[in-house]
Structures are given as C-alpha cells and as structure tokens.
TIDO-24993 format. One record per residue (C-alpha): residue in three letters; residue number from 1; x, y, z. Coordinates in pm, 1 decimal. Layout:
% TIDO-24993
+-----+-----+----------+----------+----------+
!   r !   k !        X !        Y !        Z !
+-----+-----+----------+----------+----------+
! Ala ! NUM !        X !        Y !        Z !
...
+-----+-----+----------+----------+----------+
% end
This chain:
% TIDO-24993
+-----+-----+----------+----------+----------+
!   r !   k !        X !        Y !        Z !
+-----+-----+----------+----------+----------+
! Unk !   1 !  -2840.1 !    698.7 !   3022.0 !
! Unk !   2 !  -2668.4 !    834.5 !   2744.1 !
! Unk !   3 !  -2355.9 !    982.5 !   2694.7 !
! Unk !   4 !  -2402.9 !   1355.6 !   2605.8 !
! Unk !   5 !  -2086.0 !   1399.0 !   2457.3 !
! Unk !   6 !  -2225.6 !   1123.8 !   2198.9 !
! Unk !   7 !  -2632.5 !   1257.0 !   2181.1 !
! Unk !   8 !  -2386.1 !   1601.5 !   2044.4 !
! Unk !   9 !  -2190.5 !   1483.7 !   1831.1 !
! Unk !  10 !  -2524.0 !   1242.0 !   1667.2 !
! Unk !  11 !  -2691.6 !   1587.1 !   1696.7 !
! Unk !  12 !  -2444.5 !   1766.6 !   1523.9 !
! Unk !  13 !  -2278.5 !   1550.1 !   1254.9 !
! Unk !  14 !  -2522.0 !   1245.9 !   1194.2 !
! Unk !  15 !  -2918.1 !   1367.6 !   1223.3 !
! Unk !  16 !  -2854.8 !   1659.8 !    982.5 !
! Unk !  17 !  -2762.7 !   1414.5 !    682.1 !
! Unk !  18 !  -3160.6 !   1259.1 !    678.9 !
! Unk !  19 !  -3257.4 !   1569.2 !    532.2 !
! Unk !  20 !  -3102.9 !   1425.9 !    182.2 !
! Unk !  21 !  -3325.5 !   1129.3 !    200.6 !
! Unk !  22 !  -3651.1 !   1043.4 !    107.0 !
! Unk !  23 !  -3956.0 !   1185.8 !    303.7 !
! Unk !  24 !  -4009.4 !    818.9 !    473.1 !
! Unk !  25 !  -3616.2 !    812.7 !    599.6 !
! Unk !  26 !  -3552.5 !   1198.2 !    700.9 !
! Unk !  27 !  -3534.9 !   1316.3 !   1050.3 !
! Unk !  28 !  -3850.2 !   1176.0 !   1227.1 !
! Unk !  29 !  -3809.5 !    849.0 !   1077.7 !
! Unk !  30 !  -3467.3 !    846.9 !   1291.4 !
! Unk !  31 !  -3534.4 !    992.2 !   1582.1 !
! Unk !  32 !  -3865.3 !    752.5 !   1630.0 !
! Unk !  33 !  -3623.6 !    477.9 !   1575.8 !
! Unk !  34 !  -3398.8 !    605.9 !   1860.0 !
! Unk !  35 !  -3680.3 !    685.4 !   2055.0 !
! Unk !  36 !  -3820.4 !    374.8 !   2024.3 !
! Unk !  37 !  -3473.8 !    189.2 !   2085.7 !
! Unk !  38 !  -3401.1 !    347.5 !   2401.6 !
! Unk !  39 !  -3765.6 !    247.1 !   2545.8 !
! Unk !  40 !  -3674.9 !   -113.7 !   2420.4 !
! Unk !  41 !  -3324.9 !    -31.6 !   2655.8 !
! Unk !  42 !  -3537.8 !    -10.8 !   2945.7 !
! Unk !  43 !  -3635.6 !   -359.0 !   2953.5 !
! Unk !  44 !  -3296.3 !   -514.9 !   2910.9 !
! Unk !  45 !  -3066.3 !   -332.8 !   3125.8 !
! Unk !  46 !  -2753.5 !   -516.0 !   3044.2 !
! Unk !  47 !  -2754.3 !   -310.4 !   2704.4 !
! Unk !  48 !  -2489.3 !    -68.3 !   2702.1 !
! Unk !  49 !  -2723.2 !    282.3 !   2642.6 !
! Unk !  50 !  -2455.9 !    460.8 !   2422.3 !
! Unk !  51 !  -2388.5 !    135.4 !   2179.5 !
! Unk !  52 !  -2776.7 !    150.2 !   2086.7 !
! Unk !  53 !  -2797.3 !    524.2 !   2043.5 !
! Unk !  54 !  -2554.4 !    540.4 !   1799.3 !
! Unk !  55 !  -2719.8 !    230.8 !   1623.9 !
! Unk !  56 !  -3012.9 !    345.4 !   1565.9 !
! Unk !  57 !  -2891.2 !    680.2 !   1473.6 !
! Unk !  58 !  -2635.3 !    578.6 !   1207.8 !
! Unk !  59 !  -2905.2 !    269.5 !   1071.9 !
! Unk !  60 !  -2974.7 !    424.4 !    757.3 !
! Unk !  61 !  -2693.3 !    686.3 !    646.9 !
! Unk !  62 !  -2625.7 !    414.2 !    375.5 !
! Unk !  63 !  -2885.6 !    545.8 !    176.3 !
! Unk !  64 !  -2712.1 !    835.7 !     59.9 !
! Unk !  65 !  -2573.8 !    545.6 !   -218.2 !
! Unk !  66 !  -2913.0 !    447.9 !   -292.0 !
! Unk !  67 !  -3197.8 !    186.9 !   -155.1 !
! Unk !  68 !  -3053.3 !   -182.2 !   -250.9 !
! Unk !  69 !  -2768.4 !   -215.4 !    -15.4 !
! Unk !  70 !  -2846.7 !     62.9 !    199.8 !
! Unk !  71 !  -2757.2 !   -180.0 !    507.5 !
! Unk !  72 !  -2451.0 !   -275.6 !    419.2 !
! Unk !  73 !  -2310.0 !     91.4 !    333.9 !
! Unk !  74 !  -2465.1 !    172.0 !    676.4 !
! Unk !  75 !  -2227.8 !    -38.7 !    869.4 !
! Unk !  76 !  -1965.1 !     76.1 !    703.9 !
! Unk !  77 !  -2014.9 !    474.8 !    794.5 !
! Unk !  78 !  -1993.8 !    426.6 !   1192.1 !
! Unk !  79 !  -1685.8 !    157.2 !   1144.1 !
! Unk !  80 !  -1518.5 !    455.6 !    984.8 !
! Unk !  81 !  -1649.8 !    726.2 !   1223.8 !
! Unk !  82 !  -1379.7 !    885.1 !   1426.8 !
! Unk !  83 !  -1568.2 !   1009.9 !   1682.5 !
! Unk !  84 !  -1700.9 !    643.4 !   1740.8 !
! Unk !  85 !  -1350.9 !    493.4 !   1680.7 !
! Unk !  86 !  -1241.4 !    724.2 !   1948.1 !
! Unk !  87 !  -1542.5 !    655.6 !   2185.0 !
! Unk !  88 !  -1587.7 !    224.7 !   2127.5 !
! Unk !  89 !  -1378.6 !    -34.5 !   2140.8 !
! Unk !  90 !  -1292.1 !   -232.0 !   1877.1 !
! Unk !  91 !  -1504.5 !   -483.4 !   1952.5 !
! Unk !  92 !  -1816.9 !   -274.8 !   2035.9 !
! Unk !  93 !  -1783.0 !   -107.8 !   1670.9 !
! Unk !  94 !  -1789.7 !   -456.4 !   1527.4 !
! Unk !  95 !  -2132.7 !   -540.4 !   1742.1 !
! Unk !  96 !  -2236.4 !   -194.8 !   1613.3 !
! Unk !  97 !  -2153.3 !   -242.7 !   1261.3 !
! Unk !  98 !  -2301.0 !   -604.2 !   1267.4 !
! Unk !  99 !  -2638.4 !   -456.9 !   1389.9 !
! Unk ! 100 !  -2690.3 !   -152.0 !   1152.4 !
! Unk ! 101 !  -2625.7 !   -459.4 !    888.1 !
! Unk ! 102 !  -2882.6 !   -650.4 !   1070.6 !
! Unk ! 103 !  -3190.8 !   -423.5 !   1065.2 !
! Unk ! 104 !  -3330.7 !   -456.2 !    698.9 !
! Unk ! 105 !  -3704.9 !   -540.1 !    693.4 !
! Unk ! 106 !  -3665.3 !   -782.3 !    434.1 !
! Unk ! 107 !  -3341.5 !   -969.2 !    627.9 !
! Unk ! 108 !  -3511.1 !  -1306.1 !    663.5 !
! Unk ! 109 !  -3206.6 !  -1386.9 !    903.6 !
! Unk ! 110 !  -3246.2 !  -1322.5 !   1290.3 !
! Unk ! 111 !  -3002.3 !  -1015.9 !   1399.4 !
! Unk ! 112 !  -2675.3 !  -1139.7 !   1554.5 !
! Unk ! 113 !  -2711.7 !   -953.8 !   1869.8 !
! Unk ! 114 !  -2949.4 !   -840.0 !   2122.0 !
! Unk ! 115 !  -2826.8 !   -487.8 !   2005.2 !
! Unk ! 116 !  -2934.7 !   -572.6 !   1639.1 !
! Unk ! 117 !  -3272.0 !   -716.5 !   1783.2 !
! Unk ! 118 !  -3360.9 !   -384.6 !   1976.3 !
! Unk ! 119 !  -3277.0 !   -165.8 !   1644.0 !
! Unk ! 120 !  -3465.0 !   -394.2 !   1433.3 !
! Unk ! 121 !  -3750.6 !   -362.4 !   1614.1 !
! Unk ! 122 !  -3753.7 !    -45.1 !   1658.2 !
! Unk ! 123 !  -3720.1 !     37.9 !   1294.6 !
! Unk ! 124 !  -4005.6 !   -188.0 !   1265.2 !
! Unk ! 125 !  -4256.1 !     70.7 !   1471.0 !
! Unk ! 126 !  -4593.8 !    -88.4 !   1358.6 !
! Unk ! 127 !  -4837.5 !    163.0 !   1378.7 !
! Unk ! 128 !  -5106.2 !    188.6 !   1119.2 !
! Unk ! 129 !  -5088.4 !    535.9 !   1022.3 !
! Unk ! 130 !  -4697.1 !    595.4 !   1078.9 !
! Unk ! 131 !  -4701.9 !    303.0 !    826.2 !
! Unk ! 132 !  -4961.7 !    390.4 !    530.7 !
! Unk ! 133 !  -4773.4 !    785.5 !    535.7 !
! Unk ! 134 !  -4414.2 !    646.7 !    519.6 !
! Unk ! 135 !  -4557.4 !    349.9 !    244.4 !
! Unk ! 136 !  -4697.9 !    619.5 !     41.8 !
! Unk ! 137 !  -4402.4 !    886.0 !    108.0 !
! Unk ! 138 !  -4142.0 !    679.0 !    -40.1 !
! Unk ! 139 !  -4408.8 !    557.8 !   -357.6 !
! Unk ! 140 !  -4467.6 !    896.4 !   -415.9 !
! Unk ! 141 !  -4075.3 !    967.0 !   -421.7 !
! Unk ! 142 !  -3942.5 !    671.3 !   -659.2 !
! Unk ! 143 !  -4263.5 !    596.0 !   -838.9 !
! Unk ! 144 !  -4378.4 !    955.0 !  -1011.8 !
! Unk ! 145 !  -4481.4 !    817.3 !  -1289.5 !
! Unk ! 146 !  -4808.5 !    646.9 !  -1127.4 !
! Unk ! 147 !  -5127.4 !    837.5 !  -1051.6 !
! Unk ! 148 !  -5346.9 !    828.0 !   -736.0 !
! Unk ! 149 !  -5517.9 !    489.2 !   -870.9 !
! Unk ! 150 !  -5130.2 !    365.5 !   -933.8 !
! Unk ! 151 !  -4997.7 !    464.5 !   -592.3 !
! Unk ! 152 !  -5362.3 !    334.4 !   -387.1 !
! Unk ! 153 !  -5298.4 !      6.7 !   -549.1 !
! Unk ! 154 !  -4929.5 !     26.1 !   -542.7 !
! Unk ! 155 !  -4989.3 !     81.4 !   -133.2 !
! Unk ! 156 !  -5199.7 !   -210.2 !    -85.5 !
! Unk ! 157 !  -4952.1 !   -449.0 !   -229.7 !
! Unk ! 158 !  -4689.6 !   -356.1 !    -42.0 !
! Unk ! 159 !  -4866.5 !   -365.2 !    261.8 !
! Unk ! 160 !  -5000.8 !   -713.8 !    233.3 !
! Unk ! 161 !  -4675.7 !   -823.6 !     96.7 !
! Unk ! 162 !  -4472.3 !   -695.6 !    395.1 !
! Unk ! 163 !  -4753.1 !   -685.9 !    686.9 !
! Unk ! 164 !  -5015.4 !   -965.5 !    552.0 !
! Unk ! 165 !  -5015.6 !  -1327.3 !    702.0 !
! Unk ! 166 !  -4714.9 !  -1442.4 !    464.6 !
! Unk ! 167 !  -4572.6 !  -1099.2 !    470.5 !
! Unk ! 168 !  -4137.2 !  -1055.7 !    481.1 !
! Unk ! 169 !  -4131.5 !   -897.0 !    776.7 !
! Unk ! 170 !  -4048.7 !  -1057.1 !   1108.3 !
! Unk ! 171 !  -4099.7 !   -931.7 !   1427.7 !
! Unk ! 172 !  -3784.6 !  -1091.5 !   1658.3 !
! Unk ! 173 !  -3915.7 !   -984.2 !   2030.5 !
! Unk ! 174 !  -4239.0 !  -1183.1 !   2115.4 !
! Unk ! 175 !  -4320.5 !   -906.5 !   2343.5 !
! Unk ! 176 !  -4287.3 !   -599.4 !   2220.5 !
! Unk ! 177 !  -4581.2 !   -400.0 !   2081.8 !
! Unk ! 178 !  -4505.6 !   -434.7 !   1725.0 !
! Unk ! 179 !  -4542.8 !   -825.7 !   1804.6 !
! Unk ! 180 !  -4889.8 !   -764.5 !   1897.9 !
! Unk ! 181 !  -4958.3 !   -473.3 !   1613.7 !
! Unk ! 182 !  -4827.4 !   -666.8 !   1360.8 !
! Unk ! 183 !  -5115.1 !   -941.8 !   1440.9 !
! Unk ! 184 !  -5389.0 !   -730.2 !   1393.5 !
! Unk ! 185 !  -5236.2 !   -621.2 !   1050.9 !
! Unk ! 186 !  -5252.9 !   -988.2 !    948.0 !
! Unk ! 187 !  -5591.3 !   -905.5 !    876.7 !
! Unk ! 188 !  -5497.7 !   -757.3 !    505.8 !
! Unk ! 189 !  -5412.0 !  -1126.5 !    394.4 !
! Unk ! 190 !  -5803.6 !  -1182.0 !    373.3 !
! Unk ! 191 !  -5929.5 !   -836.4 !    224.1 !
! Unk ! 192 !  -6039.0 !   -771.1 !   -160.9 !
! Unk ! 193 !  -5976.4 !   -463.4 !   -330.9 !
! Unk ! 194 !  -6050.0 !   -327.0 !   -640.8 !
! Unk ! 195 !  -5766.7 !   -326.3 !   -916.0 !
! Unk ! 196 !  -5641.6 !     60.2 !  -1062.0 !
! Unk ! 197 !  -5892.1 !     56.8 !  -1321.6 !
! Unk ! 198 !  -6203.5 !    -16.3 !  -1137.3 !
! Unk ! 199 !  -6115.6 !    218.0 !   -912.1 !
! Unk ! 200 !  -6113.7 !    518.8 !  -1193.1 !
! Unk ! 201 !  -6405.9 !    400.9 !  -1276.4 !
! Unk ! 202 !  -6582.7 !    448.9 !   -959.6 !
! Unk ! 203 !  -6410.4 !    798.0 !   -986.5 !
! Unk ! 204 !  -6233.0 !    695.6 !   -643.0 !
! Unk ! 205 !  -6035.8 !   1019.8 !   -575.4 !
! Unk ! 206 !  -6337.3 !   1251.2 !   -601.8 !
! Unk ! 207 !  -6513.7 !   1011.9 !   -336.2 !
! Unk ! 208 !  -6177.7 !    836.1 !   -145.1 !
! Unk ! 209 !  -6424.9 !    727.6 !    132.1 !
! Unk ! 210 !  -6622.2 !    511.1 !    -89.2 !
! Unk ! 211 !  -6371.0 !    203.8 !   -130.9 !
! Unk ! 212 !  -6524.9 !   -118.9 !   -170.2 !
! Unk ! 213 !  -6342.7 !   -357.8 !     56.7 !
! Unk ! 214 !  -6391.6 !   -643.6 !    261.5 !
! Unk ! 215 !  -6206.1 !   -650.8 !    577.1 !
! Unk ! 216 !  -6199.1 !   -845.7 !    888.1 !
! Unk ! 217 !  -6210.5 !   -550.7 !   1125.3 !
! Unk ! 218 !  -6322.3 !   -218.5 !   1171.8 !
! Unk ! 219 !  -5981.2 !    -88.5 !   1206.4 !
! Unk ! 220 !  -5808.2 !   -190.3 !    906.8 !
! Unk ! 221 !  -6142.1 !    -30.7 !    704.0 !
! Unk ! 222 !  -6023.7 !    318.2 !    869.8 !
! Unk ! 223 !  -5649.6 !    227.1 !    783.9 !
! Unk ! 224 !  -5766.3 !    191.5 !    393.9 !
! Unk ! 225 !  -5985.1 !    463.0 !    399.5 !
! Unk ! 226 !  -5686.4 !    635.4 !    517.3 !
! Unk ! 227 !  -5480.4 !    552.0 !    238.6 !
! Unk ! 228 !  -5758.8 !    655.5 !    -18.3 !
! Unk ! 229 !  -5809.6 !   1004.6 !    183.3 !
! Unk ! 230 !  -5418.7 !   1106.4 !    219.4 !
! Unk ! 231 !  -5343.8 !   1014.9 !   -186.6 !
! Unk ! 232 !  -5647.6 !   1189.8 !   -241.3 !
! Unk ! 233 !  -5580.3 !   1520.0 !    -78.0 !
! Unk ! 234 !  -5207.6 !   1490.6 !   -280.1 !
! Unk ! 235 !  -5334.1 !   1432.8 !   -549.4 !
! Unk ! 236 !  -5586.9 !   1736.8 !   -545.7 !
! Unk ! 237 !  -5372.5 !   1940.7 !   -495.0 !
! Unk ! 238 !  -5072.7 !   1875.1 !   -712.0 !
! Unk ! 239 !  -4831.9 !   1692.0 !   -454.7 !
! Unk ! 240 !  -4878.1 !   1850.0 !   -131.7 !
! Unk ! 241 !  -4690.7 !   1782.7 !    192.7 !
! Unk ! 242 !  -4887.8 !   1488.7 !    411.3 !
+-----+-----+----------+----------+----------+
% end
C-alpha cells in the first residue's frame, strides 16, 4: 500500500510536468507505468510499495533536457527531491536513483535491483496497439519532415529493430506478460514490406488496408494494418489527435 502523503505530493508536483513532453511520454504513458509497477508489487511482496511508486513516477522527468540521456538526468531529479530526501533514507534514494538509471529500453545491462527490474518492465508494457500509437506519436513529434509513406516505413523499422527476433529490447522477468507478448512480436523478424516508394505508388493512404505483407500470424497483419489506418486518418486530416 502506498503512502498517501507520497501518491499527493507525485500528484501534485511530479505528474503535472509530462504534459511538456512528447505525446508518447505525457501523463498516460506514466501512470500505465505506475500502474503496471504496482501490479508487478503484488507478486514480490518484499518490495517496499512507496520506493516503486516514486520510481516509476519520476522515470522519465529527465526528458525535459532532451531524449539522449534522458535516464541519467532522471536519477538525478528524485536524488535532489526534498520531499523524497525527507521521506527515504539515504540509501533507499540511491536504490531509487540507480533504478530510474536502469530502465532505458536500449540498456543492454540487467537493472541492479529488483526495484529497477519491476520499473523496467513495466515501462516495457508490450501491447500491440499501446505500442504502434506511442511508436508513431513520438515519429510524428521529432520527425515532421516525413510524410505518411516516411513515418509507415519509419514505424516498421523501429519496430523490428526493437521488438523483432534480434531486437534491443530485453525483457528481465521470465514471467511477466510482456515476456510472453514480446514472443509473439518476434514474428516481425520474418515479414516483408514494401519500401516508401512502392507504397506511394500503390497510393497506400487512400487504401491503408491494402498493405502487401507477409506475416506469420493473423495478429501481427491487424497490428500493420493498424499502423497504415492510424497514419492514414492523420494524415487526412492534417495531424489530428490519435
């Protein structure tokens, strides 16, 4: 259970500054990762509750210095909190700090804790959907130079380089659901797609549901038709909201 002094003050002071980020890192990016933190609490009950609350909620306030070393400027924040110097000892805000460091997809190192474990996984939530919006949110926000074609192909690659069989991210709890998601979105490593300019050609975005590609399963065919529908519907109408 956790502390509602500290779900406050995290209410207060530290959700509010997401709204400055990118659409793929503002507020429902961090509460799922809380959300999804505090389920991974109920399986390991030696956690301490309040330690992975603030975790997950400080994870990525290093953003407001930019992408790159996002991580490392996010440890830094809660080290210098007051209300968590106030609330932690020193040795929990050093466990703390370590973990924020800890979660970046791309960290080929295992997290030095079981509290950076439980925050990297949840900031790891593999679902499909939640996935192809946030992949195409944060294209959309430091990529405006590419058009639909740009950002479909721009979507794929990421996805198979970060999801496909030799993809950088790592999944550190064997069983967790994302352990088990993340298998079935292996399945990109042996799909084709068409490159940008085939796809104009086939006049993709006034037809997003005609995508020629071979897939292993049913479900990853929806997934990319997904992609090919939500780009679409931006695209027709000059940048909506998805």
């Amino acid at each position: 259970m956790v502390s509602p002094e500290i779900i406050d003050y995290v209410e207060r002071e530290i959700i509010p500054r997401y709204a400055s980020f990118d659409k793929a890192h503002q507020e429902n990016h961090v509460r799922m990762v809380i959300e999804q933190s505090l389920k991974l609490v109920e399986h390991t009950p030696s956690i301490n509750a309040d330690m992975v609350y603030v975790i997950a909620a400080f994870h990525d306030l290093g953003l407001i210095n930019g992408r790159e070393n996002h991580h490392r400027d996010s440890r830094i924040i809660p080290e210098a909190d007051e209300f968590v110097r106030t609330h932690f000892t020193a040795e929990q805000i050093r466990i703390m700090g370590e973990a924020v460091e800890d979660h970046r997809a791309s960290n080929s190192q295992k997290p030095r804790s079981e509290y950076g474990l439980i925050v990297d996984e949840a900031d790891r939530f593999i679902d499909p959907e939640t996935i192809i919006r946030r992949t195409i949110q944060y294209g959309l926000a430091n990529y405006p130079q590419l058009d639909s074609a740009g950002h479909y192909q721009r979507t794929i690659e990421h996805l198979h380089e970060k999801y496909g069989p030799k993809g950088y991210l790592k999944v550190w709890i064997p069983w967790s659901d994302n352990a088990k998601n993340l298998k079935k979105l292996h399945a990109l490593g042996s799909m084709r797609f068409s490159t940008a300019s085939s796809m104009r050609k086939q006049s993709l975005w006034n037809s997003p549901h005609r995508v020629r590609l071979t897939l292993l399963s049913a479900s990853i065919t929806l997934a990319f038709r997904l992609i090919a529908d939500i780009l679409g519907r931006i695209f027709s109408t000059s940048r909506a909201r998805i």
